[in-house]
C-alpha positions in Angstrom: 223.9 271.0 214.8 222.7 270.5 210.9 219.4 269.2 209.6 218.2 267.0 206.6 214.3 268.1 205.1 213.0 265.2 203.4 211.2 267.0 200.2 211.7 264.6 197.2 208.7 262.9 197.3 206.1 263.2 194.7 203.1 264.5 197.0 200.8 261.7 194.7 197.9 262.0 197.4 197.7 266.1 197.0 196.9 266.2 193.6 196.0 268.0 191.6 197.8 270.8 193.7 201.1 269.0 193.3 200.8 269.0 189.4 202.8 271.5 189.0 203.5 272.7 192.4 206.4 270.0 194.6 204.5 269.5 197.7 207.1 271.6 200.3 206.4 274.6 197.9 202.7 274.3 198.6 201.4 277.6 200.8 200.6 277.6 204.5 199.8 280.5 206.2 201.1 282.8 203.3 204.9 280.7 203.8 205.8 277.5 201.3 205.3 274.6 204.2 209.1 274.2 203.8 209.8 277.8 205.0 208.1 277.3 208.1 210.6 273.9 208.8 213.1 276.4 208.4 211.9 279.1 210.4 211.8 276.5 213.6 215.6 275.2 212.5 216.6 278.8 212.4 215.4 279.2 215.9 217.4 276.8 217.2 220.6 277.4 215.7 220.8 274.9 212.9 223.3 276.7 210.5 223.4 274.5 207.8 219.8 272.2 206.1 220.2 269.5 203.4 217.0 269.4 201.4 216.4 266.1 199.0 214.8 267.5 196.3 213.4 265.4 193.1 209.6 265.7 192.1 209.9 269.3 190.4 213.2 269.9 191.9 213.8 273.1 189.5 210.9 274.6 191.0 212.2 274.5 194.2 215.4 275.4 193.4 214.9 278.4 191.6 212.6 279.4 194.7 215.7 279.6 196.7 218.0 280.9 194.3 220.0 277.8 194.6 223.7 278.0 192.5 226.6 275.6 192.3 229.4 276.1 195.3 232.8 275.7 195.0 232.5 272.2 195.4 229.6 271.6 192.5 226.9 271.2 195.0 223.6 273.3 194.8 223.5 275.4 197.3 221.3 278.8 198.8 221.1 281.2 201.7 218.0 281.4 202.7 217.4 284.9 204.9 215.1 283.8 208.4 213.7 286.3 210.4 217.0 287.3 212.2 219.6 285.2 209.6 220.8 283.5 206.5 220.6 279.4 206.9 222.9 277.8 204.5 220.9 275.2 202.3 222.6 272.4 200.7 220.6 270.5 198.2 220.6 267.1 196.9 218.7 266.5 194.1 217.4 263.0 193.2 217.3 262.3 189.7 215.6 258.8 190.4 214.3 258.4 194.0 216.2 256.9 196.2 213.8 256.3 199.3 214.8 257.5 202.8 218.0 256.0 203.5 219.0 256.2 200.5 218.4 259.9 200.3 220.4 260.2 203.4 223.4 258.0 202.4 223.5 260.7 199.1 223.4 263.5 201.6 226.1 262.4 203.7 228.2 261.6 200.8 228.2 265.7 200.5 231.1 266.8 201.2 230.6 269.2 204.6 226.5 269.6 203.9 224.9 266.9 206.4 228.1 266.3 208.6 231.8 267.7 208.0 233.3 264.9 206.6 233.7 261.6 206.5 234.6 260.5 210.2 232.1 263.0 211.6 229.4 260.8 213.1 227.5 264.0 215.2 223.7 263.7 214.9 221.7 265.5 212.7 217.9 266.3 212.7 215.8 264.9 209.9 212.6 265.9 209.2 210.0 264.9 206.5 209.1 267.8 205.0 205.1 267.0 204.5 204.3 267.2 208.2 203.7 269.5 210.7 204.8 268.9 214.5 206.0 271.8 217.3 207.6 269.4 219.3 210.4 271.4 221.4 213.2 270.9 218.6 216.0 272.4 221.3 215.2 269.1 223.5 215.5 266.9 220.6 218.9 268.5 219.8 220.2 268.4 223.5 219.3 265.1 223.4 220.8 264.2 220.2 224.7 265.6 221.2 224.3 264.4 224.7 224.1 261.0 223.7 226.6 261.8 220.9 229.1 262.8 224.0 228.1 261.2 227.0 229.5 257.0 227.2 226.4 254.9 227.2 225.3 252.9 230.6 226.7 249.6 231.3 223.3 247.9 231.0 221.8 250.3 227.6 223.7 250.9 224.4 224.2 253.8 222.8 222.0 255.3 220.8 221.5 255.8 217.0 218.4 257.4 216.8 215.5 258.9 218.7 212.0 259.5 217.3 209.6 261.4 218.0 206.4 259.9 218.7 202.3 260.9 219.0 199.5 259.4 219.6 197.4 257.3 217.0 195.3 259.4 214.5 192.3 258.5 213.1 193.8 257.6 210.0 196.6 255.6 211.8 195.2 253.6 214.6 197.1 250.9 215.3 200.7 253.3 215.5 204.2 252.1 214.1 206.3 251.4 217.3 206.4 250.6 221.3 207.4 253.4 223.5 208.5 251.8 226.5 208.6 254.0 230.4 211.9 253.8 230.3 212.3 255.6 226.7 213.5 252.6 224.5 211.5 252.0 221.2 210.8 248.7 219.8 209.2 247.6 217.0 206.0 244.5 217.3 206.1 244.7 213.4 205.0 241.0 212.3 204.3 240.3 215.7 200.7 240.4 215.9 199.0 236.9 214.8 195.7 236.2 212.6 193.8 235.2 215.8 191.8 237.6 217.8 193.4 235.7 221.3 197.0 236.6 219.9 195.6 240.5 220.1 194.3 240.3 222.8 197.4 238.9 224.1 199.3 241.5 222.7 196.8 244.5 223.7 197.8 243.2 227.3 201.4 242.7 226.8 201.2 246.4 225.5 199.8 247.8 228.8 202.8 246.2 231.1 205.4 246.8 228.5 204.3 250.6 226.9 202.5 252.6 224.8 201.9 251.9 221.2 202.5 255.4 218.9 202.9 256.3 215.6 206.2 258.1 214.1 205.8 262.0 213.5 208.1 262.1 210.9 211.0 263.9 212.9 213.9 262.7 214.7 217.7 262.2 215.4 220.2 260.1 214.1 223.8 259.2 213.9 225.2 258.7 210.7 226.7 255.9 212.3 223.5 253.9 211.3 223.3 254.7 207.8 227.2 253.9 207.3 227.1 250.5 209.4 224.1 249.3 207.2 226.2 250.5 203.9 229.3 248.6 205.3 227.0 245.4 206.1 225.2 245.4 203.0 226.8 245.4 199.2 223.6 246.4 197.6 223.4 249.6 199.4 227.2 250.5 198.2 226.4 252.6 195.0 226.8 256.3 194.5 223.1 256.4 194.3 221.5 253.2 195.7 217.8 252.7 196.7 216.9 251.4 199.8 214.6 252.4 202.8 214.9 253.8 206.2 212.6 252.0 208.2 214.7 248.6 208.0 217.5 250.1 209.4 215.6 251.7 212.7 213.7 248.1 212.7 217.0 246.7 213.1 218.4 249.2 215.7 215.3 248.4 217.8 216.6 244.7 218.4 219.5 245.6 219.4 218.0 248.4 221.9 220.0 251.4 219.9 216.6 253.5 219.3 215.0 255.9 221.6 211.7 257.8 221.9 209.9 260.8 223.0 206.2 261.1 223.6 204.7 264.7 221.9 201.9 265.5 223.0 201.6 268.9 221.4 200.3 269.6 217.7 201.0 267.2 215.1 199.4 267.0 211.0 200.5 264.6 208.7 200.1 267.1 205.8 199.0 264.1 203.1 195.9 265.2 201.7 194.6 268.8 200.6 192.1 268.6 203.5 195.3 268.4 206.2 196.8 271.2 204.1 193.9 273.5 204.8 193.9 272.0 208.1 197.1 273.3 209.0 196.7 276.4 207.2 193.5 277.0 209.7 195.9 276.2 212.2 199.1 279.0 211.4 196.7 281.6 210.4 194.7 282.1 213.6 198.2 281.6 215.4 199.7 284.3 213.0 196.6 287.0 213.7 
C-alpha cells in the first residue's frame, strides 16, 4: 500500500518557528515531525510516500537528498530503522489545497498509485498532526473494501476517516459517526435557534456520536477522479480546489466510513502542541 503526507502548507499559526523552518521539518523528540510519519509508514510496509511540498520546499528537499528520477519527478530514499522508503515529491509552486494536491499526486506517474486505472487506496495523512491510531487496521481496512463487493443494502466505500473526540479547541467536532460505522456530515444543519440544538443534540444521541477528523485516513482515487470527471473547473494540470467538498458529498450518498481512536491524538498547530508532543515522544523515547 502507498501513502500521501500532506506538508505544503505554510504552518502560519507556528510562527516565528516556521520562518525559516517548513513546519514538517520542525523537531520532535530529536526527529523532523515528518520523520516520525515515516517511521510508523515504514512499520507497516508502505514502500513508497508522496510528500506535497510548497512553503520552503527546497528546505525539505535538500533534507532528503531528493534528485530528479528517470521520469523528472523529485524523488529520495529515505533509510528507516530496518529500510529505505522511496519518497516521491510533489512540489506546489502555488497551493493547490487538499484535493488539489492529491489530484497533482495522482497525476505522478507510479508515485501515489501505478497508473492511471489503478484505483487501490492509499493512506493520507496531514503532516502537522500527531495520532498512533493502529495504521495496519486502517490499511486492512482500506484493501478489504478495495476487494471485497459491497452489501446489497451499503455502497462501497471511498473513504474512511479516522475520528476522536472533541478537543478543547474543537468542541463542536466535524462529522457523525454512526454505530454502524457510516459518517455523515450535519454541516449547515444546525439552525440559529437554541430549540433547533436542542433538537439536534437529541437526534445525535439516537443517531451517533459527533467527532472531529484527525487528519488521517483512506481513500480511493476513485473519489478524486469522479469529482475531476464531474467538474470542468477542477480539470487543469494544476487546479485548486478542496477536499472536504468531495468527502461532504460522499457522505450523502453513504460512500464514507469511520473509525473511533481513542488513543493519543495532537493537532500540532501552535508552538505550545509542538512542545506538547515533544513532552510526549521524549518520555516515551527514555
Amino acid at each position: 500500500m502507498r501513502a500521501m503526507i500532506l506538508a505544503a502548507g505554510f504552518g502560519t499559526r507556528m510562527r516565528p518557528l516556521t520562518d525559516h523552518t517548513p513546519k514538517p521539518l520542525l523537531e520532535v523528540a530529536g526527529l523532523p515531525l515528518l520523520e516520525h510519519h515515516l517511521l510508523r509508514l515504514e512499520a507497516i510496509d508502505v514502500d513508497r510516500v508522496v510528500i506535497n511540498v510548497g512553503h520552503l520546499a527546497d528546505r525539505i528537499l535538500s533534507h532528503f537528498a531528493a534528485t530528479p528520477n528517470e521520469q523528472g519527478q523529485l524523488e529520495a530514499c529515505w533509510q528507516g530503522r530496518k529500510r529505505c522508503l522511496t519518497l516521491i515529491f510533489s512540489r506546489e509552486e502555488t497551493p493547490l489545497e487538499t484535493g488539489g494536491g492529491i489530484a497533482r499526486a495522482l497525476s505522478l506517474s507510479d508515485a501515489l498509485t501505478q497508473d492511471a486505472g489503478d484505483d487501490t487506496p492509499f493512506l493520507l495523512i496531514n503532516g502537522d498532526v500527531w495520532c498512533d491510531v493502529d495504521l495496519t487496521l486502517l490499511t486492512i481496512q482500506a484493501l478489504a473494501s478495495h476487494s471485497l463487493a459491497p452489501l446489497a443494502d451499503q455502497p462501497q466505500a471511498l473513504a474512511s476517516l479516522v475520528l476522536v473526540d472533541n478537543p478543547p479547541h474543537h468542541p463542536r467536532g466535524d462529522f457523525l459517526l454512526t454505530p454502524t460505522g457510516i459518517v455523515k456530515d450535519e454541516a449547515g444543519a444546525t439552525g440559529d435557534e437554541q430549540d433547533e440544538k436542542n433538537e439536534k443534540d437529541e437526534q445525535e444521541e439516537q443517531d451517533g456520536t459527533r467527532l472531529t477528523f484527525s487528519g488521517v485516513s483512506w481513500l480511493s482515487p476513485r473519489l478524486i477522479r469522479r469529482a475531476i470527471a464531474e467538474t470542468p473547473a477542477y480539470q487543469g494540470p494544476d487546479s485548486v480546489f478542496k477536499l472536504a467538498p468531495l468527502l461532504r458529498d460522499a457522505m450523502q450518498h453513504g460512500e464514507v466510513r469511520g473509525l473511533h481512536h481513542h488513543g493519543t491524538w495532537i493537532d500540532v498547530g501552535t508552538p505550545q502542541r509542538l512542545a506538547e508532543l515533544d513532552e510526549l515522544l521524549s518520555h516515551a523515547r527514555a
